[in-house]
C-alpha positions in Angstrom: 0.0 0.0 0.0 1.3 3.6 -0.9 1.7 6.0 1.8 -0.8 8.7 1.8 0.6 12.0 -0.2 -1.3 15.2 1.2 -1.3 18.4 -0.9 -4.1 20.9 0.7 -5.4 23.8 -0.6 -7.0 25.6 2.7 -5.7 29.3 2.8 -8.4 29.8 5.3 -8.8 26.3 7.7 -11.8 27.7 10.1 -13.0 25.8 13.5 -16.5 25.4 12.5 -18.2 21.9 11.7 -17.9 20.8 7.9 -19.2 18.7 5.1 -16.7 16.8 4.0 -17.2 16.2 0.0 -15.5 13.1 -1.6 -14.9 12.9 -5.3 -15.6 10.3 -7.7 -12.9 9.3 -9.5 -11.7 13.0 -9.2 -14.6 14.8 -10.1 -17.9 16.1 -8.5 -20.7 15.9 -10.5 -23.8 18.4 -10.4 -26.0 16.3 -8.4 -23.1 16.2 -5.7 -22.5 20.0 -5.8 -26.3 20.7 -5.4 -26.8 18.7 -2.5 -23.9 19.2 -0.8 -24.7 23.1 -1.1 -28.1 22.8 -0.2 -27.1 20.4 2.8 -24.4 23.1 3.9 -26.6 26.2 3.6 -29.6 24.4 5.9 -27.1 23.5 8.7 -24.7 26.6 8.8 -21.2 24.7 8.0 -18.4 24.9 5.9 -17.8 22.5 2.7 -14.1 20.7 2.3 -13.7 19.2 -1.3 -11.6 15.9 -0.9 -10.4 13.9 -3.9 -8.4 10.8 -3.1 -6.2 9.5 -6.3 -6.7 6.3 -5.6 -4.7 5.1 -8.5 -1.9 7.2 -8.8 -2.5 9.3 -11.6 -0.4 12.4 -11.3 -0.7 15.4 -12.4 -4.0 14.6 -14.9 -5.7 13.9 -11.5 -4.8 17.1 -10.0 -5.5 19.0 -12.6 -9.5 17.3 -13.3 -9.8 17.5 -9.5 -8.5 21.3 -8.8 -10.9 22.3 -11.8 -13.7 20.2 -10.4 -13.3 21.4 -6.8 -13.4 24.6 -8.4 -16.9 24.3 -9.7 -18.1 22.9 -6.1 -16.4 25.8 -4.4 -17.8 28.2 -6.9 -21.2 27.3 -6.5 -21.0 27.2 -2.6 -19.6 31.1 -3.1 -22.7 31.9 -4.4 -24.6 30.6 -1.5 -21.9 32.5 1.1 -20.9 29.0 2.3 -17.1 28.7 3.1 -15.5 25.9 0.4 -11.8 24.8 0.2 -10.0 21.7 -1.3 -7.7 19.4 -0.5 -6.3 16.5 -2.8 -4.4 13.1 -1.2 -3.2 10.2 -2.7 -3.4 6.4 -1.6 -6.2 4.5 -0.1 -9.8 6.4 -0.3 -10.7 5.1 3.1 -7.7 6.0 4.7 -7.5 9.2 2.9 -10.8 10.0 4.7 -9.9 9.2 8.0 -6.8 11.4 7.8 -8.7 14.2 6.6 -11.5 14.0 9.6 -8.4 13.7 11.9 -6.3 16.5 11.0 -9.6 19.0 9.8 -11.8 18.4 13.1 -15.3 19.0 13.3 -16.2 17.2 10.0 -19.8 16.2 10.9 -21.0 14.6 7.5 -19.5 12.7 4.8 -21.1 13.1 1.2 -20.2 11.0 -2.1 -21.6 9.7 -5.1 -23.7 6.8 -5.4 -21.2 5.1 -7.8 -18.2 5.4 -5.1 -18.1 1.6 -4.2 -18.9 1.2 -0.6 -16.5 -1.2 0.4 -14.0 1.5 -0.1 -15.9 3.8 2.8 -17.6 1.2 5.3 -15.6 2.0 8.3 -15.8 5.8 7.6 -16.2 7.2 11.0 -18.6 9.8 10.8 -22.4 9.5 8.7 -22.6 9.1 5.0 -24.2 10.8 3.0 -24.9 8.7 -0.8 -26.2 11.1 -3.2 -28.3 9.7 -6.1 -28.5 11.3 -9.6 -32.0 11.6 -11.0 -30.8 11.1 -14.7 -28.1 8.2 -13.3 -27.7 6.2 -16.2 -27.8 3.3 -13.4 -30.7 4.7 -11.8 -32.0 1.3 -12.7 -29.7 -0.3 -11.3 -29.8 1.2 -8.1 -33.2 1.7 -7.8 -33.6 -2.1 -8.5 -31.0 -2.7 -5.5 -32.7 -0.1 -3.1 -36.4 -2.4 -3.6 -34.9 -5.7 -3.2 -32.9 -4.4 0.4 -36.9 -2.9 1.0 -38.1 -6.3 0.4 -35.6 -7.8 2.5 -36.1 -5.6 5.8 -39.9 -6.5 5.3 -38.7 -10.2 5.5 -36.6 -9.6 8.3 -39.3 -7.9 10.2 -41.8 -10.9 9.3 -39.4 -13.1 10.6 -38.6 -10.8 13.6 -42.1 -10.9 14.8 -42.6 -14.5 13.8 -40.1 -16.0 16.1 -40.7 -13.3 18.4 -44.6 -14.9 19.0 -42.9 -18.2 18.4 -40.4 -17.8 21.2 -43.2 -15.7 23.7 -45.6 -18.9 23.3 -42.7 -21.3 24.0 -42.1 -19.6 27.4 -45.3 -18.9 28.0 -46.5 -22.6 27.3 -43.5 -23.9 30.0 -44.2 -21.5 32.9 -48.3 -21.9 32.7 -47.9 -25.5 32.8 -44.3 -26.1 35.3 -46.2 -28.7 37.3 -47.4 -30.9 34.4 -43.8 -30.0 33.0 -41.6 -31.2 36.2 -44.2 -34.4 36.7 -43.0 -35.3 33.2 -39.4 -34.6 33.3 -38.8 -36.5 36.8 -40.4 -39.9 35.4 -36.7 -40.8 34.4 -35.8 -42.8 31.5 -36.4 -41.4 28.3 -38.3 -38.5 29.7 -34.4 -37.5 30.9 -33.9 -36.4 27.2 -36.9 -33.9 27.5 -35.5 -31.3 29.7 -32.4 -31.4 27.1 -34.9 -31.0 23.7 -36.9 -28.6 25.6 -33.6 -26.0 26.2 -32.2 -26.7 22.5 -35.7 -26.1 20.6 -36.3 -22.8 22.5 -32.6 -21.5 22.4 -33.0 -22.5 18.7 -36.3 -20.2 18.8 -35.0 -17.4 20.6 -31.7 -17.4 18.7 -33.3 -16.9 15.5 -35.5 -14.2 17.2 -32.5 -12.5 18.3 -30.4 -12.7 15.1 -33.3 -11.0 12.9 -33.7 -8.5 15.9 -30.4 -7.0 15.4 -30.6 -7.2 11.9 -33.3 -5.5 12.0 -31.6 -2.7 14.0 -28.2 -2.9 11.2 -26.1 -4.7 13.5 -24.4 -7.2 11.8 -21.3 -9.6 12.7 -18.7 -8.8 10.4 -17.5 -11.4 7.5 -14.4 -13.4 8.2 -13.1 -11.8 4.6 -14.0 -8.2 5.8 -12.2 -8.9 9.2 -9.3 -10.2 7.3 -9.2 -7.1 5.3 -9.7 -4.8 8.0 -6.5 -6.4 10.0 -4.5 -6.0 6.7 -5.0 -2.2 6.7 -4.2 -1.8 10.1 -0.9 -3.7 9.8 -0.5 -1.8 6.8 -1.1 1.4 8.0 1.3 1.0 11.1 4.0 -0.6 8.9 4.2 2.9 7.1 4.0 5.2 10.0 7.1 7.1 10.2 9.3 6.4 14.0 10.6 9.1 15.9 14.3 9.9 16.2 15.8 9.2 19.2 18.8 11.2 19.9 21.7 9.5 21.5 24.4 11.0 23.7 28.1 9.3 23.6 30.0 10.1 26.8 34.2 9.4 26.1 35.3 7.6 29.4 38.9 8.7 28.6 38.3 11.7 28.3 40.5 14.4 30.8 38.8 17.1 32.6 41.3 19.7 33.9 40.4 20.9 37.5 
């Protein structure tokens, strides 16, 4: 992995809260630059133009970016909103981080729906995905955004499914407890019942609890994704720069006149 390569363009770096804009592929399309405007006028803060040259173009980067950025800032001059730009080179998602570390106060996160998500799912502040009206994967999208509606409506069918499912269960042992401990005590076979009882409703209430905190968009990470995450960590620590340590060299021999 590259280092990160920072080149900023903020004559003016304020201590208010900021949108922090990310560029597709260098360039910030019209549907970006409206929203992001509009988003910055309604909440009073600044707008920071970040493009990441994710594959280490050069100069023909900077040069489509810094005339890109200059449209977003433009256009947020009009409104009175504050703009600068910066441009960094390397990872996208690391490129983000650094810039919310060393900026402060970024609040929101906007991109373009075609930025690939994997390269921002650990961002740590919200995004914002903007969508263009005349995408020419609107389709595409669109398509994407009914089947994810169609699965939450599963998950909350299955949510309140095992939910009853798993009520009833408990329900059903603590109403009848005598007729349940007069069974289980008979020994023999009936020793297995106490054992089939505790698997079929931890089965129950682990399924209830899964699409519960699916539900709320907590989900366990892949063992791929974690894999992933670890490399860029190690990666990231392999590249940081250690401090010089000075070292003093006293002479033993040395003579010291009195």
């Amino acid at each position: 992995m590259t280092d990160l390569i920072e080149k900023d363009n903020r004559n003016e770096l304020r201590n208010s809260r900021k949108i922090l804009v990310l560029a597709n592929n260098g360039l910030f399309r019209d549907h970006v630059i409206n929203h992001s405007v509009q988003l910055a006028g309604r909440l009073g803060y600044d707008l920071v133009a970040l493009s990441v040259d994710s594959h280490l173009e050069g100069r023909s980067f900077e040069t489509r970016s810094a005339e890109s950025a200059g449209n977003l800032c433009e256009r947020a001059g009009l409104n009175g909103i504050h703009c600068s730009s910066m441009t960094r080179s390397g990872d996208i998602e690391f490129a983000v981080e650094d810039a919310i570390h060393d900026m402060k106060r970024v609040e929101i996160v906007v991109t373009d729906s075609e930025t690939k998500s994997e390269s921002i799912r650990n961002i740590s502040v919200p995004v914002v995905s903007v969508l263009s009206a005349s995408d020419d994967q609107g389709g595409k999208i669109m398509t994407a955004q009914r089947e994810s509606s169609n699965s939450k409506a599963k998950v909350i069918g299955k949510t309140a499914g095992f939910g009853l499912l798993s009520a009833a269960c408990y329900a059903a042992v603590f109403t009848n407890s005598a007729a349940v401990m007069q069974t289980f005590t008979k020994g023999g076979w009936y020793a297995a019942l106490p054992i089939a009882t505790v698997v079929a409703i931890s089965l129950v209430h682990g399924a209830f609890a899964h699409n519960l905190w699916s539900l709320l968009g907590i989900e366990a990470l892949k063992r791929d994704q974690v894999r992933k995450t670890e490399h860029k960590v190690i990666q990231k620590r392999k590249t940081q720069r250690k401090r010089p340590r000075a070292y003093a060299y006293v002479n033993p021999f040395h003579r010291v006149d009195l």
